[in-house]
N, C-alpha and C positions, 0 to 999 in steps of 0.2 A: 724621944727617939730622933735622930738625926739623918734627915732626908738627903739622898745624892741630886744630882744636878737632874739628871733625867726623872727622878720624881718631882721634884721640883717642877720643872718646864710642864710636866702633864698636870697638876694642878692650877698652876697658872694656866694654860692651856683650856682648861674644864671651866676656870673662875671667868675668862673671860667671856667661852660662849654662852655661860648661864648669863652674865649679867646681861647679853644682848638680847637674850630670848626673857627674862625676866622683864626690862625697861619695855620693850615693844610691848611684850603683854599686858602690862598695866597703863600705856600711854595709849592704845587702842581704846580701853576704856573712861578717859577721861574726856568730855565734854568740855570744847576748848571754843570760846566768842571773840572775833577780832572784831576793833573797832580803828576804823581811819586805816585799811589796807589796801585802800582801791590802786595808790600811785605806783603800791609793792608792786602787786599782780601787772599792774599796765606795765609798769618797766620791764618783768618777767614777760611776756606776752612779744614785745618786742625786739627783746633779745639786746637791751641795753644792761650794760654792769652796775653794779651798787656796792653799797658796803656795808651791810647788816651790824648793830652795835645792838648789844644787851648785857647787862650784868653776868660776873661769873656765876655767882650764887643761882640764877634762872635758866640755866646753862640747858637742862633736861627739854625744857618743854622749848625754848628758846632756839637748840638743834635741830625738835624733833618736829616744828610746824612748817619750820624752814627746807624741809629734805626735797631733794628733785627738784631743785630750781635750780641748776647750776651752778651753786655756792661752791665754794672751797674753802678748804677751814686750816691755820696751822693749828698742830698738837704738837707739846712738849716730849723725847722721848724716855720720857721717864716712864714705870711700870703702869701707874695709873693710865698714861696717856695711850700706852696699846689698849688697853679695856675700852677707851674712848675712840681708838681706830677703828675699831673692829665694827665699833655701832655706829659710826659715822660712814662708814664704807657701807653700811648694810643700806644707808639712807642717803644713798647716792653723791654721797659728798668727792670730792675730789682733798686728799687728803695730805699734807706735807709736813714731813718730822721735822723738827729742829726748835731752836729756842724759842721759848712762849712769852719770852721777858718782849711785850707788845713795846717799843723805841728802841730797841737796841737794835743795830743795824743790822744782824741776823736775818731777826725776823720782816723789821720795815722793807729789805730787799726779795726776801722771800713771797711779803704779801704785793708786793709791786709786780712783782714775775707772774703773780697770780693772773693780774688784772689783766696785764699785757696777752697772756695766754688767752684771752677773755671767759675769765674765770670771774662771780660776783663773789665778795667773801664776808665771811660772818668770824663775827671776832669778838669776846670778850676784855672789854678795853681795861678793866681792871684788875685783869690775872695776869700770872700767875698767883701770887702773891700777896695785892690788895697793895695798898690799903682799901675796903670794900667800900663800894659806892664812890672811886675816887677815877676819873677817867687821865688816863695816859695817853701819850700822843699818837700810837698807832696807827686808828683809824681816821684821826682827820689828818695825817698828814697823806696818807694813801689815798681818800678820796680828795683832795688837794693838786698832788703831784701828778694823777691821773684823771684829774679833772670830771669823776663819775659824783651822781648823789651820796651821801650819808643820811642813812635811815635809823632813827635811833628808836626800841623795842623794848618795852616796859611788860612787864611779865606776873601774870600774880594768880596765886593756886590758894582754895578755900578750904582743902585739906591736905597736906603733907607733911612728911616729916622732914626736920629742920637740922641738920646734923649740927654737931659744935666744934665749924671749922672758920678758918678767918673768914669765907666767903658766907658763912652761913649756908649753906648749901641745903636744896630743895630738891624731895623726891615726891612728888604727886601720891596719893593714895588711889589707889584703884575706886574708880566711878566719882572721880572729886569733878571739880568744876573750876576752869581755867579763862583767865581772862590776858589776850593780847591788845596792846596798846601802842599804834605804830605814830610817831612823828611824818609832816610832811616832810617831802625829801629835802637835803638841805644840800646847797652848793658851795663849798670852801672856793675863795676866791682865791685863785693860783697866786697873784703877784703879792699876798700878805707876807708881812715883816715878821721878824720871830717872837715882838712882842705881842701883834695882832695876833698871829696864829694861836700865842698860849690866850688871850684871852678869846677865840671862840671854842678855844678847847674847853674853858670855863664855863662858857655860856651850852654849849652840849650837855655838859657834867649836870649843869644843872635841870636843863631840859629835858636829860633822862632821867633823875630823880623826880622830877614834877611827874611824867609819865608812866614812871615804873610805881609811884603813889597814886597815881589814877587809874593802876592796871589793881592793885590789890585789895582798891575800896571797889573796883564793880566783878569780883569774884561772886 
């Protein structure tokens, strides 16, 4: 059977506030331990900006501990990423369409506009796309040029489903058990050269993979 536009738009419409009302209700029920968030909270507290960094693949829980602090988040305007507006709006996000490709100037001006607004923003440094576990330059170049910490968030769930996408992507099971793993804050020194900068991009890349390994062994 072949559906017109306006049934189309209403099932889209239906798909997306189920998935917001589905994720909240199973994320209410998961049991979630931070460990090393004291510098998070202080900075929130004072009403200083940051720059939130976590894997695409952790993206769910990575969102959803982060909501009501002030973040802003960009989302690509692709179909999935209204699904993703819609539960990002619900969780207080301050929320802006347009390219997700994190370096291309799009976006880097986009997320700069944020800061300036004094908006703190969380950002998946290796989406859209992947290569997964691979950081792009996005957020250090923002927390750099705007001279705020980068906090980089390791994420790990002891029972979910793991879909089979480039990011590997994670949906928590209802009553699982989640562990955050936050870095100190770290400060990009504004006057770095382009070689410096790509290698503290490197040395992040890695510090979130140490961290997001140390979020999934204390699940």
């Amino acid at each position: 059977m072949k559906l017109n536009n306006s049934t189309r738009n209403l099932l889209r419409f239906a798909g997306i506030k189920t998935a917001s009302f589905l994720v909240n209700a199973i994320l209410r029920t998961v049991k979630i331990n931070t460990i090393n968030q004291e510098a998070l909270l202080k900075l929130s507290r004072e009403g200083k900006n940051f720059v939130l960094s976590f894997w695409h693949g952790t993206m769910v829980i990575g969102w959803y501990i982060h909501k009501n602090l002030n973040c802003s988040a960009l989302v690509s305007k692709s179909k999935d990423g209204d699904v993703l507006t819609h539960v990002l709006e619900k969780w207080g996000y301050k929320v802006v369409r347009g390219s997700s490709h994190v370096g291309g100037n799009e976006a880097l001006i986009m997320l700069l506009d944020l800061i300036e607004q004094n908006y703190s923003v969380a950002v998946t440094p290796d989406g859209p796309t992947g290569p997964i576990h691979k950081m792009k330059a996005g957020a250090i170049i923002v927390a750099k040029r705007e001279n705020v910490p980068l906090i980089l968030v390791g994420i790990g769930c002891n029972r979910k489903i793991v879909f089979k996408s480039w990011d590997k992507f994670e949906m928590p099971l209802p009553f699982s058990k989640g562990s955050v793993v936050y870095s100190d804050p770290i400060y990009i020194e504004q006057n770095l050269n382009y070689d410096e900068t790509n290698k503290k991009i490197l040395e992040c890349e890695e510090l979130l993979n140490r961290i997001q390994k140390d979020a999934v062994e204390n699940c």
